[in-house]
Backbone bond lengths (Angstrom), bond angles and torsions (degrees), N, CA, C in turn:
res aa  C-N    CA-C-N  psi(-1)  N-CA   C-N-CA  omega(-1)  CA-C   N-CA-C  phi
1 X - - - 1.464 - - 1.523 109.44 -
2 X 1.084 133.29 107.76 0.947 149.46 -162.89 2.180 106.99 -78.09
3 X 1.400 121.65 141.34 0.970 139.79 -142.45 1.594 93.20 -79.28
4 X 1.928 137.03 132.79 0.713 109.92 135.65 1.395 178.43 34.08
5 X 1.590 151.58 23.25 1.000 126.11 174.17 1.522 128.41 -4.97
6 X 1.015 140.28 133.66 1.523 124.20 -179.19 1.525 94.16 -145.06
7 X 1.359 123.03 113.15 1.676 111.00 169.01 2.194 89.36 -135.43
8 X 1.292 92.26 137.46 1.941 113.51 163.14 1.222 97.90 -68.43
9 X 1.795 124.86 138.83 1.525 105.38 102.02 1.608 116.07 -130.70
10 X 1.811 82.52 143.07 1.431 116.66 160.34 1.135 149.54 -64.99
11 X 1.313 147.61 110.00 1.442 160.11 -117.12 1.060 134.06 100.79
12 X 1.902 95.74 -149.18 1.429 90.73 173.64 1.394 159.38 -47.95
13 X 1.289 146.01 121.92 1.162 127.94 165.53 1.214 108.06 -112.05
14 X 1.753 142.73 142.82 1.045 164.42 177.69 1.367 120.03 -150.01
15 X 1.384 109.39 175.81 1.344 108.95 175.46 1.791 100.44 -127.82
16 X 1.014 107.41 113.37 1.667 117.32 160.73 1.237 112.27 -34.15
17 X 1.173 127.60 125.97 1.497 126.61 -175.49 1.811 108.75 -126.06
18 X 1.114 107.34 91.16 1.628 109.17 -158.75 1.719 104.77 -127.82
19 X 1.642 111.14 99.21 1.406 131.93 -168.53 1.794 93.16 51.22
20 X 0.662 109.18 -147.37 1.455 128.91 173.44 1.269 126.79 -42.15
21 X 1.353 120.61 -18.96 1.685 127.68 175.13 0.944 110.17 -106.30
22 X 1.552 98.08 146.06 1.779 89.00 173.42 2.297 82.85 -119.83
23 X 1.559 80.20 160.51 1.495 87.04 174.13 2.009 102.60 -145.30
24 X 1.766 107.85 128.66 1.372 94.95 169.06 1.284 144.37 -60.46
25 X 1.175 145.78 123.65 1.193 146.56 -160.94 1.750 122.16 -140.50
26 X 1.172 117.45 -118.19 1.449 127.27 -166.09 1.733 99.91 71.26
27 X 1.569 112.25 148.90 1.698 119.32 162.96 1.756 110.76 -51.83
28 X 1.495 97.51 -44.98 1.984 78.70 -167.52 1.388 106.20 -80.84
29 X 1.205 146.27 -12.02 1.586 154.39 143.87 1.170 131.73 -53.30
30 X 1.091 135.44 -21.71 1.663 158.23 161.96 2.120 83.59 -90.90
31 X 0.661 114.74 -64.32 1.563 104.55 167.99 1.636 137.38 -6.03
32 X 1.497 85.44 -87.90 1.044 118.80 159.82 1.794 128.89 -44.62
33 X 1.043 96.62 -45.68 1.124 100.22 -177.90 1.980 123.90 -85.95
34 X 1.736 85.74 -15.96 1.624 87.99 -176.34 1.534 97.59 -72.76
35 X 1.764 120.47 -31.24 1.448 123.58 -163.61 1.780 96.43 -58.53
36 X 1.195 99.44 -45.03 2.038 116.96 -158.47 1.552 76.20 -67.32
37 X 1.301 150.60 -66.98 1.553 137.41 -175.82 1.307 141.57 -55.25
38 X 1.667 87.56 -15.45 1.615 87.57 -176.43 1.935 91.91 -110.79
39 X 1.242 105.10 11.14 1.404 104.23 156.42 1.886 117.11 109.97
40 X 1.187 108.26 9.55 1.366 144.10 160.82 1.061 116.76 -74.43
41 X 1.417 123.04 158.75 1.602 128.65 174.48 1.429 107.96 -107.11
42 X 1.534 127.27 84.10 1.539 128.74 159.01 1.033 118.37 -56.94
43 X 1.230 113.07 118.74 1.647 117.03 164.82 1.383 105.76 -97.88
44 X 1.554 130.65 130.41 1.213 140.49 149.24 1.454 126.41 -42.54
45 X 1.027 159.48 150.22 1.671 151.68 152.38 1.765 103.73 -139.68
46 X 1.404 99.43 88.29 1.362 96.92 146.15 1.366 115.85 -138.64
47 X 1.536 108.89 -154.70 1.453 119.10 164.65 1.712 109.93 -122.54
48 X 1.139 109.43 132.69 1.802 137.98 161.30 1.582 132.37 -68.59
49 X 0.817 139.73 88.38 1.645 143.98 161.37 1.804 99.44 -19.70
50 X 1.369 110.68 130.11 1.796 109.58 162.05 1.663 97.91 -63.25
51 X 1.068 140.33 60.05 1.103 109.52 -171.61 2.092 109.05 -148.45
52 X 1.075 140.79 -154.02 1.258 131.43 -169.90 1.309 109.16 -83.28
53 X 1.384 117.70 -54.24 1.754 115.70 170.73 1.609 107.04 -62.08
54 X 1.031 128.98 -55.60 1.880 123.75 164.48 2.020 108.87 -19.49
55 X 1.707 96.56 -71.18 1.215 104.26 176.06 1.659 120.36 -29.71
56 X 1.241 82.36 -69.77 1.770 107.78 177.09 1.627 109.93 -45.06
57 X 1.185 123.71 -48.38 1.471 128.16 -163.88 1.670 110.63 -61.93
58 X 1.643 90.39 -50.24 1.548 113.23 171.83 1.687 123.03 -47.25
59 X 1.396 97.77 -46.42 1.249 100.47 164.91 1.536 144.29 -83.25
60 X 1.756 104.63 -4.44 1.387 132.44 177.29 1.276 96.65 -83.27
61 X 1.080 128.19 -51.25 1.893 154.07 -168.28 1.873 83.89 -48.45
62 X 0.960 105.06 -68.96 1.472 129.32 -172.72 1.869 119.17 -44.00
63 X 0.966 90.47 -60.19 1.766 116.86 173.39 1.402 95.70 -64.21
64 X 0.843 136.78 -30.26 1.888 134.52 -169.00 1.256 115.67 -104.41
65 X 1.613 102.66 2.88 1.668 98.32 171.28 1.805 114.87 93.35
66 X 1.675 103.04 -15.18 1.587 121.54 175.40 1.640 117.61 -66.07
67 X 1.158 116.07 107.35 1.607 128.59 166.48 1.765 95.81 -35.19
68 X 1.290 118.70 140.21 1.674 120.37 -174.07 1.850 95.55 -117.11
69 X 1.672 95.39 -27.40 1.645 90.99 -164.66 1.731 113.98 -81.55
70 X 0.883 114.27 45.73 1.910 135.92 163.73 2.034 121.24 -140.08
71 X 1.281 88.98 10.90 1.377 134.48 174.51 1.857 105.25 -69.02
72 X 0.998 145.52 72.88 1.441 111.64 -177.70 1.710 102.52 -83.92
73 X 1.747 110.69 176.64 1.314 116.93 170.18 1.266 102.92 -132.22
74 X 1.535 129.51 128.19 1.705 135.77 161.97 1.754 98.97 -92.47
75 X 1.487 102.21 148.60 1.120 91.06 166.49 1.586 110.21 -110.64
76 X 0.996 131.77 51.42 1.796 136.58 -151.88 1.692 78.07 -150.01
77 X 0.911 162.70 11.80 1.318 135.36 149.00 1.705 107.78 -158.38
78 X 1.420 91.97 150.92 1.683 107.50 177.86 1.721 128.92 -45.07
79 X 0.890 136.54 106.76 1.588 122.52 174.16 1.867 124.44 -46.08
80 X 1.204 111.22 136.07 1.867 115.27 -157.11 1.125 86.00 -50.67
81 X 1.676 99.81 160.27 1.319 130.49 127.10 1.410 109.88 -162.81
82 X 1.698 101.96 161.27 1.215 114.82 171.29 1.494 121.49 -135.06
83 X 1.151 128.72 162.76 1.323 132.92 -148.23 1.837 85.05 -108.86
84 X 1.068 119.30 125.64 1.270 127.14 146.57 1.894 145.65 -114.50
85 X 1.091 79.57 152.96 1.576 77.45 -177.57 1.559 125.93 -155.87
86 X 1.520 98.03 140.54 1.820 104.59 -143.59 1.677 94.70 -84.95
87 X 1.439 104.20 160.73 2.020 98.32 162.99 1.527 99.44 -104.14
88 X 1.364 102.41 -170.43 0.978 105.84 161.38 1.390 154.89 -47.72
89 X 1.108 118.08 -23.76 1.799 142.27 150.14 1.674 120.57 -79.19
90 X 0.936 107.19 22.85 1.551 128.20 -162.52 1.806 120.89 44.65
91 X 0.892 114.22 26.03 1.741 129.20 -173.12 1.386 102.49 -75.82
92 X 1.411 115.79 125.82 1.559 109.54 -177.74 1.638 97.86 -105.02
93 X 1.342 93.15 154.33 1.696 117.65 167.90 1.595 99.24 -115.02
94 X 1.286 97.84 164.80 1.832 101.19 -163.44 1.511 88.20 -137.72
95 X 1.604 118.37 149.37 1.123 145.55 146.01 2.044 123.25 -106.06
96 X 0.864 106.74 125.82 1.645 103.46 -164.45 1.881 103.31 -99.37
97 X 1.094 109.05 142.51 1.386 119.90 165.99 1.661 108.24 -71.19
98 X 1.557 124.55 142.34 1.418 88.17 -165.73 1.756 92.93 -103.21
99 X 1.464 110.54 -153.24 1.541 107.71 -175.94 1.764 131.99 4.80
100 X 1.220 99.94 65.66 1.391 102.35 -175.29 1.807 99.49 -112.79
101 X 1.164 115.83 -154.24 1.810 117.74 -150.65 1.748 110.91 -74.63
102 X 1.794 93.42 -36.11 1.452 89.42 -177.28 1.480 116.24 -88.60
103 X 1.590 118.58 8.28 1.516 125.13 164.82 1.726 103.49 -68.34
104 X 1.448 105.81 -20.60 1.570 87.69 177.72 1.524 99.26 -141.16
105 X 1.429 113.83 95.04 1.382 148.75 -155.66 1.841 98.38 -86.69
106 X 1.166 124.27 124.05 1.604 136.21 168.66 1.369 115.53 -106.76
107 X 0.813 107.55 120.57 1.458 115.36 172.90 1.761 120.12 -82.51
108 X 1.126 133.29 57.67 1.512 156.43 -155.89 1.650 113.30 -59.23
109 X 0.732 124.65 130.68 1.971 145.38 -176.93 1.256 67.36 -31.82
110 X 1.070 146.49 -152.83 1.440 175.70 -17.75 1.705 96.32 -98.20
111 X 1.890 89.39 -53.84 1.738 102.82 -170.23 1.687 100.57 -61.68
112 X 1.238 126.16 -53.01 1.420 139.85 -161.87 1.336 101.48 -64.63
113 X 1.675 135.98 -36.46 1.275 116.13 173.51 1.720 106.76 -80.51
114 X 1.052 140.31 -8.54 1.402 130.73 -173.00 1.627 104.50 -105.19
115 X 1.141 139.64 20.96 1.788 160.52 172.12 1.180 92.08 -44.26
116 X 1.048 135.29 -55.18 1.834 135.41 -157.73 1.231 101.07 -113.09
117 X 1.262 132.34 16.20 1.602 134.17 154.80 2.034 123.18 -81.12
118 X 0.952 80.12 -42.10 1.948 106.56 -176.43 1.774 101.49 -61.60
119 X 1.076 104.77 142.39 1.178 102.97 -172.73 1.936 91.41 -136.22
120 X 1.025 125.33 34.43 1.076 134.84 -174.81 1.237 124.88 147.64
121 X 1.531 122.54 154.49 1.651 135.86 -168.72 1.493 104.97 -136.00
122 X 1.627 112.45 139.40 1.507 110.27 156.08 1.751 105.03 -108.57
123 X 1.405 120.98 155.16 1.586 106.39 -166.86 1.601 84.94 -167.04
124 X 1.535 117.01 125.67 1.579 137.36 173.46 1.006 109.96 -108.28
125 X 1.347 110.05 168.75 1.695 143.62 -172.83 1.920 103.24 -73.39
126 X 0.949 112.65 -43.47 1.540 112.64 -179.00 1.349 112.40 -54.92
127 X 1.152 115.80 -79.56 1.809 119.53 -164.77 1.273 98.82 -64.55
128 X 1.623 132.83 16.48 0.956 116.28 161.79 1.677 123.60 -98.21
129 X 1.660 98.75 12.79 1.625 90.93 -163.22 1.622 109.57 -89.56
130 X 1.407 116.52 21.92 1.558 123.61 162.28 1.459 114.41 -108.37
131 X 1.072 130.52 140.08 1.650 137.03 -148.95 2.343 85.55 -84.56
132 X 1.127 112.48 -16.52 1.704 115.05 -151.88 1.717 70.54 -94.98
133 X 1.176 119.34 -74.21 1.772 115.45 -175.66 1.459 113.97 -23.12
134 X 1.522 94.73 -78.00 1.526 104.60 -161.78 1.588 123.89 -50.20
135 X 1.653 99.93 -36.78 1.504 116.46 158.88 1.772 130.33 -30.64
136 X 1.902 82.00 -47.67 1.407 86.78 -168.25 1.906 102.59 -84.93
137 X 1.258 80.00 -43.51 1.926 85.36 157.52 1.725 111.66 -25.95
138 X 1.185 100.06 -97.55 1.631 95.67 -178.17 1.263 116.79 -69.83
139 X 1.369 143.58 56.58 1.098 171.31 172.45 1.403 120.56 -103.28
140 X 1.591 95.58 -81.51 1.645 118.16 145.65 1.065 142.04 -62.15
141 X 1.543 129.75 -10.67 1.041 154.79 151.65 2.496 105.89 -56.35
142 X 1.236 98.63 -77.23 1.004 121.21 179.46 1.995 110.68 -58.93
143 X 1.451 116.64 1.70 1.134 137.34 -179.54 1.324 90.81 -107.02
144 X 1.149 154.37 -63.37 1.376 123.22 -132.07 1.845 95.23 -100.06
145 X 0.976 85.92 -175.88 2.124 114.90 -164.91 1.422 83.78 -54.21
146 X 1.561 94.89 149.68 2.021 101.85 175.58 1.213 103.12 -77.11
147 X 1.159 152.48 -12.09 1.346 129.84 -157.03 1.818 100.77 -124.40
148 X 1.353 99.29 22.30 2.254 116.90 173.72 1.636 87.06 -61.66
149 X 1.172 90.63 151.18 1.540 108.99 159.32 1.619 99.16 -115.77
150 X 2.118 81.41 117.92 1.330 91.14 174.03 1.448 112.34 -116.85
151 X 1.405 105.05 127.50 1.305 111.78 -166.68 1.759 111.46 -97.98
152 X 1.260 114.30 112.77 1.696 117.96 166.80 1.522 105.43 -71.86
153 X 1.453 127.51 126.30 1.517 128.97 160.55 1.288 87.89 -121.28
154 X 1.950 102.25 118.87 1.244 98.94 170.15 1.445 143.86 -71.98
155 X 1.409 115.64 -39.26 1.805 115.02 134.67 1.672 83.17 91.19
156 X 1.266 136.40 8.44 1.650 110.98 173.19 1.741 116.58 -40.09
157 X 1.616 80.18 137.11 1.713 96.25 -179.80 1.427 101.13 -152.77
158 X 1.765 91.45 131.18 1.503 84.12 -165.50 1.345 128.42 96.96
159 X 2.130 97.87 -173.46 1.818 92.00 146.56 1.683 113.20 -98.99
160 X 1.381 122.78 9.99 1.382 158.83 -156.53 1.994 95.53 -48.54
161 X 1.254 101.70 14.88 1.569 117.85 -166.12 1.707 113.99 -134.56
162 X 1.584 98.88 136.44 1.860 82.13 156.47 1.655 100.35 -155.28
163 X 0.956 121.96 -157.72 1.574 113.27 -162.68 1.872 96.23 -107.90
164 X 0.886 139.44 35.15 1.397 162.41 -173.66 1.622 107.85 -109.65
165 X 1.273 94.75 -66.15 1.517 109.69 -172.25 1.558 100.73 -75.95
166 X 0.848 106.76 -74.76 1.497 119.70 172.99 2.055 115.29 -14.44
167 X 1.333 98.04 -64.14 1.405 108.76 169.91 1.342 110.35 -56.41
168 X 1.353 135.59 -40.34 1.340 166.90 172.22 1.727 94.50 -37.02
169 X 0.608 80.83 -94.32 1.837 116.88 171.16 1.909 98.35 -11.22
170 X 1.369 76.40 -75.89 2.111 104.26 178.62 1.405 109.71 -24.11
171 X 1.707 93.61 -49.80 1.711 93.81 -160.33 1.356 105.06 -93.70
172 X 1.324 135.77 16.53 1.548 143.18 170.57 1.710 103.86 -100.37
173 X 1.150 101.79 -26.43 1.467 100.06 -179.18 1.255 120.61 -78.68
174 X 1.451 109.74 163.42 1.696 121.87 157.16 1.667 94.64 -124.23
175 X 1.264 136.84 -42.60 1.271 124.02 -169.31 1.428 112.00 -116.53
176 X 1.247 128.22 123.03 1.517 124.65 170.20 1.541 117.90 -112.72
177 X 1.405 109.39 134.52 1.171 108.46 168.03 1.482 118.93 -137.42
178 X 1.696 115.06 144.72 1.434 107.83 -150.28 1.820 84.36 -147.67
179 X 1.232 126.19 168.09 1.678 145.07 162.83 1.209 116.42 -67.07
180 X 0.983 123.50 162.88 1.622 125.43 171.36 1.606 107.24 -73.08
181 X 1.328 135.44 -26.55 1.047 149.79 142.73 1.067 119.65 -32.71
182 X 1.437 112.40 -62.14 1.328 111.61 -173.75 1.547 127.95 -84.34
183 X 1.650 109.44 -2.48 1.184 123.32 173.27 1.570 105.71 -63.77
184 X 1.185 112.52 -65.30 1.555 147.49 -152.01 2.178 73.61 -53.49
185 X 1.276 124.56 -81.21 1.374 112.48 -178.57 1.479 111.52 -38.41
186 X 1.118 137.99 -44.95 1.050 131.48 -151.05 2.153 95.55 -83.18
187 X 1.122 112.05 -52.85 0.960 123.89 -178.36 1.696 114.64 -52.88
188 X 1.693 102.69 -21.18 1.946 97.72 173.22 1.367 104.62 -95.83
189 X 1.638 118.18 -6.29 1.369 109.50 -171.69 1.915 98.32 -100.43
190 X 0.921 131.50 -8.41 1.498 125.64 -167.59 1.406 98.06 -130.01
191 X 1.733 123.20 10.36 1.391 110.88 170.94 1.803 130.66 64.88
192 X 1.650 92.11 32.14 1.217 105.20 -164.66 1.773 110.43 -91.91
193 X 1.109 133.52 147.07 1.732 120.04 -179.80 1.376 99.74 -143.80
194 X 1.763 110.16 -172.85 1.253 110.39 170.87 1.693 109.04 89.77
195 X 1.451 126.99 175.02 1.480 134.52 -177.14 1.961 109.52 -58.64
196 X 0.914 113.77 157.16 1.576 108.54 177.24 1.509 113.82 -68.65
197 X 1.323 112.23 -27.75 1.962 106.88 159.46 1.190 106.26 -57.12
198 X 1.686 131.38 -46.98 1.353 118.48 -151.40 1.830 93.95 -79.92
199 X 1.162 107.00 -38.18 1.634 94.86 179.53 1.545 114.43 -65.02
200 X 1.021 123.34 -49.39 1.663 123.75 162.71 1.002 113.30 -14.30
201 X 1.859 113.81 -84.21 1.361 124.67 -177.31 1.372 115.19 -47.10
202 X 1.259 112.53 -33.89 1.787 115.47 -176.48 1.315 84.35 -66.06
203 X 1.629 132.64 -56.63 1.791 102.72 -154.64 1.949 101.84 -82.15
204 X 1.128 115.38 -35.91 1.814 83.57 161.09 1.053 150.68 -60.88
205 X 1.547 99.03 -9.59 1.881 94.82 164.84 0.749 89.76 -132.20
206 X 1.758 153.08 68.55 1.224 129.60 85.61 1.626 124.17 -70.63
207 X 1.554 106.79 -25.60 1.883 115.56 -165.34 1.978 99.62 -99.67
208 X 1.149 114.33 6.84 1.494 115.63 -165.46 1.389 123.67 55.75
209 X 1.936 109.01 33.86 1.667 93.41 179.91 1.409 136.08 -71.30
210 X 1.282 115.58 175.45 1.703 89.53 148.83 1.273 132.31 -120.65
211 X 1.549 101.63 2.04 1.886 120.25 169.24 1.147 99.29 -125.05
212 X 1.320 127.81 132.42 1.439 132.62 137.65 2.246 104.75 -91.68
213 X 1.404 111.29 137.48 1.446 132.04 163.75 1.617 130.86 -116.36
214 X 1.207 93.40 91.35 1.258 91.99 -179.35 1.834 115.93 -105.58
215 X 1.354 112.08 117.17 1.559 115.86 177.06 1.442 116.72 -92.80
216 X 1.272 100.37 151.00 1.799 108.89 -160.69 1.036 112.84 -124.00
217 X 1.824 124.19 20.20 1.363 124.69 -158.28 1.549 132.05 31.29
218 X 1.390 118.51 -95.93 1.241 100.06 -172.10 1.598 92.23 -107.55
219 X 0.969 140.78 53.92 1.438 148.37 -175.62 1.631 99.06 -140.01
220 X 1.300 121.71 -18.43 1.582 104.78 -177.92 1.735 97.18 110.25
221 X 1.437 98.98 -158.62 1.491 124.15 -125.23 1.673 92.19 -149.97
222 X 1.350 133.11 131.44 1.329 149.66 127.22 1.603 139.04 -90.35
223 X 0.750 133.35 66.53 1.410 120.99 -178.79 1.844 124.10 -94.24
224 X 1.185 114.54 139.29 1.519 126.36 -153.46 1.836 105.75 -128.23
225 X 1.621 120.69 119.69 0.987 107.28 170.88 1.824 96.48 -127.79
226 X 1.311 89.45 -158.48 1.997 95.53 -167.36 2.201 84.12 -56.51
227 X 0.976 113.48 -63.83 1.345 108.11 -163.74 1.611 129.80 -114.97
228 X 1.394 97.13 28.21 1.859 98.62 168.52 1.588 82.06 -150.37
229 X 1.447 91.81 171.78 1.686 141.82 -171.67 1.766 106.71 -118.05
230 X 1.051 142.35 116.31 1.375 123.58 150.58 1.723 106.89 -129.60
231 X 1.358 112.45 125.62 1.356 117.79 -170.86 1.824 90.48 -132.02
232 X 1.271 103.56 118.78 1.779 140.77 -176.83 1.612 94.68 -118.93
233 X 1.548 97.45 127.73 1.132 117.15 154.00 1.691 125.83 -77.71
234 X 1.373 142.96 158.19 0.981 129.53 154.09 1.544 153.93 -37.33
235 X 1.228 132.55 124.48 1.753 109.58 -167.70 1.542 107.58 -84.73
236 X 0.743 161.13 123.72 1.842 149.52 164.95 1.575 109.19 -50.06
237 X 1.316 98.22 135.13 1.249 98.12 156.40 1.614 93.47 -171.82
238 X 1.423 100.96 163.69 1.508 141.07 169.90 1.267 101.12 -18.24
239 X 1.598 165.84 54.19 0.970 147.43 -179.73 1.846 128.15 -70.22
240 X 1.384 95.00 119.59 1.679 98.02 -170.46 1.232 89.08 -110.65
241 X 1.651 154.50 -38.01 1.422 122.85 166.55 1.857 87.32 -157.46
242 X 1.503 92.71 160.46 2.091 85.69 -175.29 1.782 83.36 -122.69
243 X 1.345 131.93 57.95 1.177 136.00 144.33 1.829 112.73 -63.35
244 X 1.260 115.11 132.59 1.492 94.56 -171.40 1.275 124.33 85.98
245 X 1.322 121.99 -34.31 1.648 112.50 -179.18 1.331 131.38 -60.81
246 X 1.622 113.76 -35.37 1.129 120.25 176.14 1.529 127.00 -67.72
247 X 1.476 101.78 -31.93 1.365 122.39 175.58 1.504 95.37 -74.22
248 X 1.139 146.30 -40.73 1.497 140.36 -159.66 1.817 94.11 -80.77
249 X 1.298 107.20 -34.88 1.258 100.42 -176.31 1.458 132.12 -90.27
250 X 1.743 114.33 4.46 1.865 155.44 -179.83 2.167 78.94 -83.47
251 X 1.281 94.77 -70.84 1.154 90.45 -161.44 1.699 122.75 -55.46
252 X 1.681 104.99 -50.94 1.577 92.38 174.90 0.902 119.43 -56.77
253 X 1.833 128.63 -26.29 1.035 117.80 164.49 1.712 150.93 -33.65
254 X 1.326 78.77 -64.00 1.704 106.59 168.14 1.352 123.53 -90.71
255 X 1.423 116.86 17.85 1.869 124.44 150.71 1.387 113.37 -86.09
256 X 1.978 98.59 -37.38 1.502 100.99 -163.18 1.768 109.84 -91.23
257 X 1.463 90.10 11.31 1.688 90.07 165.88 1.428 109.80 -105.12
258 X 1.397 115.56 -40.88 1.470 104.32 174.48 1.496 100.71 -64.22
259 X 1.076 156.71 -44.04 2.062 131.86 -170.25 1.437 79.72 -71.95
260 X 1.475 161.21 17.16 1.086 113.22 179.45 0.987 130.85 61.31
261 X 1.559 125.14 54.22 1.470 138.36 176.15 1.417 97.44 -96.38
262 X 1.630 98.06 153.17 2.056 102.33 161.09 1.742 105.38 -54.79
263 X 1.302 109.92 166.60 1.340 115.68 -169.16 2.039 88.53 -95.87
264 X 0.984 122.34 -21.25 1.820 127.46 175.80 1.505 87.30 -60.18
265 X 1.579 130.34 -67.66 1.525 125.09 -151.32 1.415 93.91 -77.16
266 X 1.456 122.51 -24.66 1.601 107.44 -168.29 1.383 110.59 -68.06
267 X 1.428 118.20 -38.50 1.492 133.29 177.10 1.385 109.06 -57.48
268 X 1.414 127.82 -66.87 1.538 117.25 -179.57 1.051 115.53 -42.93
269 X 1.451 122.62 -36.88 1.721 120.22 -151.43 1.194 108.75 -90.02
270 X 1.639 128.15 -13.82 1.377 149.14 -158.34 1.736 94.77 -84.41
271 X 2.231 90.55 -55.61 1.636 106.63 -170.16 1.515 113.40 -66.19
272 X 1.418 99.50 -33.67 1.758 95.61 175.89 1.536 115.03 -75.86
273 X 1.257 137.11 -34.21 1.185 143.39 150.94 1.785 118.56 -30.10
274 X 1.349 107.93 -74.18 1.518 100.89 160.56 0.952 129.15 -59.63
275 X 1.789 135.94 -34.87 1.208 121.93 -178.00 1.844 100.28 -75.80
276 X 1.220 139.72 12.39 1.215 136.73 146.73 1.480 127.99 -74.33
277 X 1.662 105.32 -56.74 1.413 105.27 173.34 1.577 114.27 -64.24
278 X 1.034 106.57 19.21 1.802 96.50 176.49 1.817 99.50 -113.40
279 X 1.101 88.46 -14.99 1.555 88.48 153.65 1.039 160.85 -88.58
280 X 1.418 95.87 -3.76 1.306 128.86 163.84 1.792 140.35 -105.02
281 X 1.113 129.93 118.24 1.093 112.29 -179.26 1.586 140.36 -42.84
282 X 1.371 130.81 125.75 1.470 127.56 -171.84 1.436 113.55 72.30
283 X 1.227 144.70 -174.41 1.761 139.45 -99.20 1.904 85.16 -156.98
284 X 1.254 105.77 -26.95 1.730 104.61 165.52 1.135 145.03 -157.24
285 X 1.353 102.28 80.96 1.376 127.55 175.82 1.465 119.42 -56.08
286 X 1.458 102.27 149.99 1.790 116.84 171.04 1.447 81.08 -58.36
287 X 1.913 98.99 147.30 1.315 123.02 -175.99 2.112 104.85 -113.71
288 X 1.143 88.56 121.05 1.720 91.30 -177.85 1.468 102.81 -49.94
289 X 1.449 106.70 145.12 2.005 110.45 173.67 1.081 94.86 -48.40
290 X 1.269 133.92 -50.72 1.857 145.73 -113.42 1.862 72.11 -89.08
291 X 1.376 148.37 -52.99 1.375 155.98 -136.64 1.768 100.95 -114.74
292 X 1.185 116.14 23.20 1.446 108.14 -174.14 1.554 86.33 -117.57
293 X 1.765 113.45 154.98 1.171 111.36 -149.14 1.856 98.87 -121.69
294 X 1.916 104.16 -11.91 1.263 99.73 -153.62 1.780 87.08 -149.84
């Protein structure tokens, strides 16, 4: 029987709070769970509120096939949420609850004996904007096997960012992946110019990566390593909300590098993957057989 996939993610957990529904979410939880769908073992890592949405999360975690016991619970602060709200193209903007459970993130026995199991991490800019999080962030980061693929998704939300962390971030990584959006910031804060390859390549050999990801929504997909190019156009489809997509597309990413896929098949399968979850309502959808990787 052959070993596992095993990749974390770390951060946030919240609950989307959108008119009247709430739906679970956070980037490293929508994470997690795309890896556990496309046939991987996601592990979750956050922290839980003792409290009714905590309850609830635990048991969503559960229903989805998500390991809960790397889960911690404080009982000194509320479990996330944030209020969202879609535009017209269904694109959400986020409002954050502030100091709630995953601002002060535990890293729990359960997670600490399985350190040398993980063969990879996804880890954002948000749950890092408490000094107790981010800590534990590169904590666990700086715990697992040298040769993890650790993946930075930069995930700006907010001003929930500053060029501290960010650099921070860089030097934990081997793979980053960020929006076309989120380039364009990154690129006025590090003095970057030129085509979006040429800025890419500038941030892998300045940060020592070995993937740069850049997503283009409905324009497609770039991805950049020491020695290929793959530039994907967008697929169309039906979009009812792209909550989740990016994260669905972190993850195919970073399965289809650990089997050792071409970086051409890793890109389609990432783009066809998201251009699905945008078709679907909420951040984790049943995953078509035809899109399962393992």
């Amino acid at each position: 029987m052959h070993r596992p996939i095993t990749v974390a993610g770390i951060g946030e957990i919240l609950w989307d709070v959108l008119d009247d529904n709430e739906e679970l979410g956070g980037a490293p939880i929508n994470f997690a769970y795309h890896i556990n769908a496309l046939g991987g073992q996601g592990i979750p890592v956050s922290t839980v509120g003792d409290d009714e949405r905590g309850q609830r999360a635990l048991i969503e975690l559960a229903n989805r096939g998500l390991t809960t016991e790397t889960i911690s619970i404080t009982h000194l602060f509320e479990t996330g949420y944030v209020q969202v709200t879609l535009d017209n193209n269904g694109v959400p903007s986020y409002n954050f609850a502030s100091d709630t459970a995953w601002d002060h993130l535990l890293l729990n026995k359960q997670l600490l004996n399985m350190t040398n199991s993980f063969q990879g991490v996804c880890f954002g800019t948000l749950a890092q904007r408490s000094e107790q999080s981010r800590q534990a962030i590169y904590s666990f980061i700086d715990g697992l096997p040298p040769h993890a693929l650790r993946i930075y998704d930069l995930n700006l939300r907010q001003h929930f960012y500053s060029r501290e962390v960010i650099e921070t971030s860089l030097t934990k990584a081997n793979m980053l992946k960020l929006s076309d959006e989120e380039l364009q910031v990154i690129a006025a804060m590090f003095s970057l110019d030129g085509s979006d390859e040429a800025m890419l390549r500038e941030l892998i050999v300045r940060h020592c990566l070995d993937l740069a990801v850049l997503t283009r929504g409905p324009e497609g997909c770039l991805l950049l390593s020491h020695d290929e190019i793959v530039n994907l156009p967008g697929i169309p489809s039906s979009i009812v909300d792209t909550i989740g997509a990016g994260d669905a597309f972190t993850a195919a990413t970073a399965l289809g590098k650990l089997l050792g896929r071409p970086l051409a098949a890793i890109a389609d399968h990432a783009n066809q993957l998201a251009a699905y979850v945008c078709t679907c309502q909420g951040a984790m959808p049943p995953i078509p057989s035809e899109l399962i990787l393992l």
